[in-house]
C-alpha positions in Angstrom: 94.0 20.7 164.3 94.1 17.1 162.8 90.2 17.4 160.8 89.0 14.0 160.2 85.6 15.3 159.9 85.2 15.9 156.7 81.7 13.8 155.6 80.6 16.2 157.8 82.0 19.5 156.2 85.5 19.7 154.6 86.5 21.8 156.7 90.0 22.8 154.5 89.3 24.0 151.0 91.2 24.6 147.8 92.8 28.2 148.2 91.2 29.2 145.0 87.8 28.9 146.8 88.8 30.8 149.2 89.4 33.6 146.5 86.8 33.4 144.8 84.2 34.0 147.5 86.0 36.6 148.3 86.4 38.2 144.7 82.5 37.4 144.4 81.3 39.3 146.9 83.3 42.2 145.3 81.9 42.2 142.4 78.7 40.1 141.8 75.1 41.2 142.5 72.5 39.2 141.7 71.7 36.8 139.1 69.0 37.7 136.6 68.2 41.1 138.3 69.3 43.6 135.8 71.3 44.1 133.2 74.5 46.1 134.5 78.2 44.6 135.1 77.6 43.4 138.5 74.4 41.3 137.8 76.1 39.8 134.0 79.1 38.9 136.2 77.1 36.8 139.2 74.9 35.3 136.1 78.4 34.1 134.5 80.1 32.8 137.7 76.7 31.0 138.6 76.4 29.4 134.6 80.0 28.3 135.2 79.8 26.4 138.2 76.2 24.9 136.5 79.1 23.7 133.4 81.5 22.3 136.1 79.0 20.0 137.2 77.6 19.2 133.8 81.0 18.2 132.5 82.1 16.1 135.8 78.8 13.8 135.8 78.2 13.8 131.9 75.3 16.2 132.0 73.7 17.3 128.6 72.1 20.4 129.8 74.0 22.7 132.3 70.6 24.2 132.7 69.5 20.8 134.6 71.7 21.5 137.2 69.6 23.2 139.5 71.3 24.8 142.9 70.0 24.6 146.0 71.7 25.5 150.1 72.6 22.2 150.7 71.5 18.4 150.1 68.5 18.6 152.5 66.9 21.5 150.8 67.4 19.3 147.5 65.8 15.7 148.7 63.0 17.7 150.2 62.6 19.5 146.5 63.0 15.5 145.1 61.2 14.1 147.6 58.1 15.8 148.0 58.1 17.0 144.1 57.6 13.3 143.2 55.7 11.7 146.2 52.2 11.9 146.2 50.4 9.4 147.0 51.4 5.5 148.2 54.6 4.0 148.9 58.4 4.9 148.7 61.2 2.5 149.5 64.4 3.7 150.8 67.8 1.8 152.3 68.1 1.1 155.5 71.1 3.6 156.1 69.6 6.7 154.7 70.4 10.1 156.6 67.4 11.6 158.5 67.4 14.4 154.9 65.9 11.4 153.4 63.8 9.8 156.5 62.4 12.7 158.3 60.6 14.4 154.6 59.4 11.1 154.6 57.8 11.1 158.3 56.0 14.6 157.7 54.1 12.8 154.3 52.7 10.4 156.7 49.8 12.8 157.4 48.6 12.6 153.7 48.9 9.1 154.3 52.5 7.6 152.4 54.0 5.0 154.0 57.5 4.2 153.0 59.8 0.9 153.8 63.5 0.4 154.9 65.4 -2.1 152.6 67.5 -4.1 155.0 70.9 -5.8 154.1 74.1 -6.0 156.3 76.6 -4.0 155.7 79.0 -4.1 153.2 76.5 -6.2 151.3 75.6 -4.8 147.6 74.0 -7.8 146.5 72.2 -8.2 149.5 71.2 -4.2 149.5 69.7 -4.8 146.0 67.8 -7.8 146.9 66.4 -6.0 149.4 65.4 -3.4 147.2 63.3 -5.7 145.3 61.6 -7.1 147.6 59.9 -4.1 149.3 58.7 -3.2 145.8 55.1 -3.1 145.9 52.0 -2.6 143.3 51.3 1.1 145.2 55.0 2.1 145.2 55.6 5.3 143.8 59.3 6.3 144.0 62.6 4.7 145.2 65.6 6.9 147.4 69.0 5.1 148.0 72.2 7.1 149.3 75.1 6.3 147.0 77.4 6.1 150.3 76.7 6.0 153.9 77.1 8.6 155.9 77.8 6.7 158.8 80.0 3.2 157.6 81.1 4.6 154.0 79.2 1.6 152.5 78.7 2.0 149.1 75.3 1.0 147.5 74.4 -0.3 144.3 73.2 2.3 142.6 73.5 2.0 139.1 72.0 -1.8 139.5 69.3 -0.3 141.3 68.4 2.0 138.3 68.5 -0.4 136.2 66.4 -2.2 138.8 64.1 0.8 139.1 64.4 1.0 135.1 62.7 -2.2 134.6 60.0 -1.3 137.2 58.7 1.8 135.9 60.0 3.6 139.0 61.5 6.9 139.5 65.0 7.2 141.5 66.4 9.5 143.8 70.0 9.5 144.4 71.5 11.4 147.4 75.1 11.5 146.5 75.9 13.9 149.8 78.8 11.4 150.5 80.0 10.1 147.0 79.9 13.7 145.2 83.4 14.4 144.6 85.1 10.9 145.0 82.5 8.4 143.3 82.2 9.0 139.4 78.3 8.8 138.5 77.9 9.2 134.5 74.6 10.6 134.3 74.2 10.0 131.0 74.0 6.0 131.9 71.5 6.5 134.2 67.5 5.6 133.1 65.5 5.9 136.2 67.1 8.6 138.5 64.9 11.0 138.5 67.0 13.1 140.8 70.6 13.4 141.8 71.2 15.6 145.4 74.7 16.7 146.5 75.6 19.3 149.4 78.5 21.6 148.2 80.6 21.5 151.0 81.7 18.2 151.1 83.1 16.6 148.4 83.2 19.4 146.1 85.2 21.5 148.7 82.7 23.9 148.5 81.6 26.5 150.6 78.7 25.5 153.3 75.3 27.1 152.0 75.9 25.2 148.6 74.1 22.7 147.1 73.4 20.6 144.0 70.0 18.8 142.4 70.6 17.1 138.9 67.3 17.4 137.1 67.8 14.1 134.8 64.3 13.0 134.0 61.2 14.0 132.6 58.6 13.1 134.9 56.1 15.6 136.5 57.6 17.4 139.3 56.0 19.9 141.4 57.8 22.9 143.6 57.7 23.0 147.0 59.2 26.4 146.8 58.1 29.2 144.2 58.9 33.2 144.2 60.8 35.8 142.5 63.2 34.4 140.0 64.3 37.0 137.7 62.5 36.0 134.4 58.5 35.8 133.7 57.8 38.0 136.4 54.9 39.4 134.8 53.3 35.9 135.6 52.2 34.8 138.8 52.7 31.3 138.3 56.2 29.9 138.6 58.6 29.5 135.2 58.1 25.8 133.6 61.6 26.0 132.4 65.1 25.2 134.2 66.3 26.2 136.1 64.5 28.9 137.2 61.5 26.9 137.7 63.1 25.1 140.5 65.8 28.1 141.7 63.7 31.1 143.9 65.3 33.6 145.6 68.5 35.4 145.4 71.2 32.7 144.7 74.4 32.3 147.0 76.3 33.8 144.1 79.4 34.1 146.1 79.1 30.0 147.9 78.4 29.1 144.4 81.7 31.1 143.1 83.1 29.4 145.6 81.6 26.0 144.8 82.6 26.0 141.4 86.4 26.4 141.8 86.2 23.5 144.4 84.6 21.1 141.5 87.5 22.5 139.7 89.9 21.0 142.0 88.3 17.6 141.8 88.3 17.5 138.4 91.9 18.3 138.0 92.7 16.2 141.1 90.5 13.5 139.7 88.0 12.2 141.6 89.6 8.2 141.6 92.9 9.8 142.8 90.8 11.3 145.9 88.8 8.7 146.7 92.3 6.1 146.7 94.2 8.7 148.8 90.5 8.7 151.2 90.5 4.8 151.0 94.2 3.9 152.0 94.2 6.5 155.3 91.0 4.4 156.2 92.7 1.0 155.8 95.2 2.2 157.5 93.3 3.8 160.5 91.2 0.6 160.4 93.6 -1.7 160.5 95.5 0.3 163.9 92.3 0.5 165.5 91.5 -3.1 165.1 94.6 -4.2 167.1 93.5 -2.5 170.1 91.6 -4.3 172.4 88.0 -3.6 173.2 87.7 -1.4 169.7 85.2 -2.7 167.1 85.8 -1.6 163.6 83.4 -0.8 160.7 85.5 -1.9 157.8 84.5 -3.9 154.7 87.2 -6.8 153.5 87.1 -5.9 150.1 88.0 -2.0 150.0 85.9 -1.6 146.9 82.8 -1.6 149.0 83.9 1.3 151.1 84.6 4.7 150.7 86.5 7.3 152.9 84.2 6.9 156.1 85.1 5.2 158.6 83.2 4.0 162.2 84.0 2.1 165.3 83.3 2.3 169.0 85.3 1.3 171.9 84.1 -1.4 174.8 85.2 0.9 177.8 84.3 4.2 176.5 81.5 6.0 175.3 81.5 7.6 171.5 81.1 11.0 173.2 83.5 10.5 175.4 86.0 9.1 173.4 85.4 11.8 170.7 85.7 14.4 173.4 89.0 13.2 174.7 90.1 13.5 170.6 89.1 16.7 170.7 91.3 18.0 173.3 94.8 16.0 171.7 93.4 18.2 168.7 91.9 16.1 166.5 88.4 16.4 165.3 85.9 13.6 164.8 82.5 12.8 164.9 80.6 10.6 167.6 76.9 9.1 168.2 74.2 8.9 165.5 75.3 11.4 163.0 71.3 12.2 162.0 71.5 8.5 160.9 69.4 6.8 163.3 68.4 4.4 160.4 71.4 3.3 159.7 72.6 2.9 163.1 69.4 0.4 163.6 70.1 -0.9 160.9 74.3 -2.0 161.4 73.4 -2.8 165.1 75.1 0.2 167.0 71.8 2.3 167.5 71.8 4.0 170.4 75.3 4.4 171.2 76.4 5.1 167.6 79.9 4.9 167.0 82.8 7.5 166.4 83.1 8.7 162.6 86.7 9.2 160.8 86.6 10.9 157.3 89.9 11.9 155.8 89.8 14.4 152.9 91.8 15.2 150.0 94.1 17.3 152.3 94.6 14.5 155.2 98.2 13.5 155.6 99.2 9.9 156.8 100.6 12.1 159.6 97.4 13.0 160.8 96.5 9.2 160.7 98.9 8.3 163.1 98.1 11.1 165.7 95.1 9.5 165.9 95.9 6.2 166.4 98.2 7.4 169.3 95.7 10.0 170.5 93.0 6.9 170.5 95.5 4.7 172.5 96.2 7.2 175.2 92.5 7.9 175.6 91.8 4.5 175.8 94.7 3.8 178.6 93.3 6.3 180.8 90.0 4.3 180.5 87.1 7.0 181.8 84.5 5.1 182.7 81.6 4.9 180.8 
């Protein structure tokens, strides 16, 4: 199978993930509950992977790296930890993890706006931003990368932005983690930074990353057993238990942290430059074929791995599905980014998502160009 799925899930992983999952569920029980092998082993493998992220985003405190199952479960902790009351202001190509938490705080009255800008458009994106700003605004969301086009936003203007504002930042990095360096320690007003585990880091799915980095109240939206002051029944004040209940995924996180491993020794520039010139490429094929619109930024510094386009004659499903049985896997429609559809003018028909990973060939590039050309001649109707 030719995967070009992987904002999505990467669905090939380091084979030292692979081991250690396996290794870990050999031989790790369960963090902070008790004080035999098994337990001191899970409590090492989960403080390690905590270090590996520390270390690749300039993180002081390991302990501020707080785990969670994936990067819905950590902008819902963000999200709803910091919103209260008022207004938030998001872009307008956030992922529904973002738009939907937002939706259900409409019944304690928050109202949020959509920052419109075309794509491609940093300047215009940050603009934007400013201008839906308001007196009652309480807290400001922006996706490093889109899920959808692989535009990349402005984020370390708009903490500066946010900085200057008084207003807290939420970052969701689900599809910049792992290609897109973010130095933490440069940031002022994110608040938050949210990351699933199984994409960028080659993680294991059930993984998941939230970045503590500021100091403002933050309440829990989930509390229980955590393996220290349990003689209390209110939940621990410190990190990162106060925001880690429940047994933890010791063996996804084993897993996880050999995946951020291979990163860091890959190098997260080197990734993101293979990512970037199988997209040109791909890009540049599709756009000679007639009836295919592509989704691809002039200037390749505005664009990650991700790549969209849509055919005249063919539905995205269709098309996608005729991919699928030449072997090669893709994603079509709205990809639980309605916004951002809306907001690049392909909503409702979406489009058809490439995303090469760090283990994409330029082989596997060109079986899909010829796989998209053959589907294409046989022209199903729509």
């Amino acid at each position: 199978m030719v995967f070009l799925d992987n904002a999505a899930t990467s669905y090939h992983k380091p084979p030292a993930v692979y081991r250690a999952v396996r290794d870990a569920m050999r031989t790790c029980a369960s963090v902070g509950r008790g004080g035999y092998a098994a337990a001191e082993t899970a409590a090492a493998r989960v403080y390690d992977c905590r270090v590996e992220v520390a270390e690749l985003m300039h993180v002081a405190n390991p302990e501020r790296v707080i785990f969670t199952y994936n990067a819905t479960v950590a902008l819902n902790m963000a999200i709803k930890g910091l919103l209260h009351r008022g207004h938030a202001v998001i872009s307008g190509y956030e992922h529904n993890a973002v738009v939907r938490p937002l939706a259900s705080l409409a019944r304690y009255g928050i109202t949020y706006t959509a920052a419109q800008a075309p794509l491609f458009d940093p300047e215009g994106l940050l603009r934007a931003f400013e201008a839906c700003i308001r007196p009652e605004t309480e807290l400001v969301i922006c996706n490093h990368v889109s899920n959808v086009f692989g535009s990349i936003a402005p984020v370390e203007a708009l903490d500066a932005l946010c900085y200057e504002r008084g207003l807290p930042l939420v970052i969701d990095a689900s599809q910049s983690a792992g290609t897109l360096s973010l130095d933490a320690s440069r940031l002022r007003a994110t608040e938050f930074l949210c990351m699933p585990g199984h994409k960028g880091f080659y993680g294991p799915q059930g993984t998941g990353v939230m970045v503590h980095l500021g100091e403002r109240p933050c309440t829990t939206i989930l509390e229980g057993g955590t393996g220290s002051s349990s003689a209390s029944y209110e939940q621990p004040v410190f990190e990162p238990d106060r925001f880690e209940s429940g047994t933890h995924n010791v063996a996804g996180i084993a897993g996880l942290c050999e995946g951020i491993r291979f990163v860091r020794r890959e190098g997260e520039a080197n990734i993101l430059g293979r990512e970037r010139r199988l997209v040109r490429y791909i890009g540049s094929e599709l756009q000679k074929l007639d009836g295919v619109t592509v989704y691809m930024s002039r200037d390749p510094e505005l664009q990650s791995g991700v790549l969209s386009f849509r055919s005249r004659d063919l539905e995205c499903e269709t098309l996608a599905e005729a991919l699928a049985s030449a072997g090669i896997a893709v994603r079509a429609g709205l990809h639980c980014a309605p916004l951002a559809h809306i907001t690049a003018g392909t909503y409702p028909g979406g489009t058809v998502r490439v995303s090469p990973g760090a283990f994409t060939t330029q082989r596997d590039a060109e079986k899909l160009i010829v796989a998209v050309r053959a589907a294409l001649r046989r022209r199903i109707p729509s």
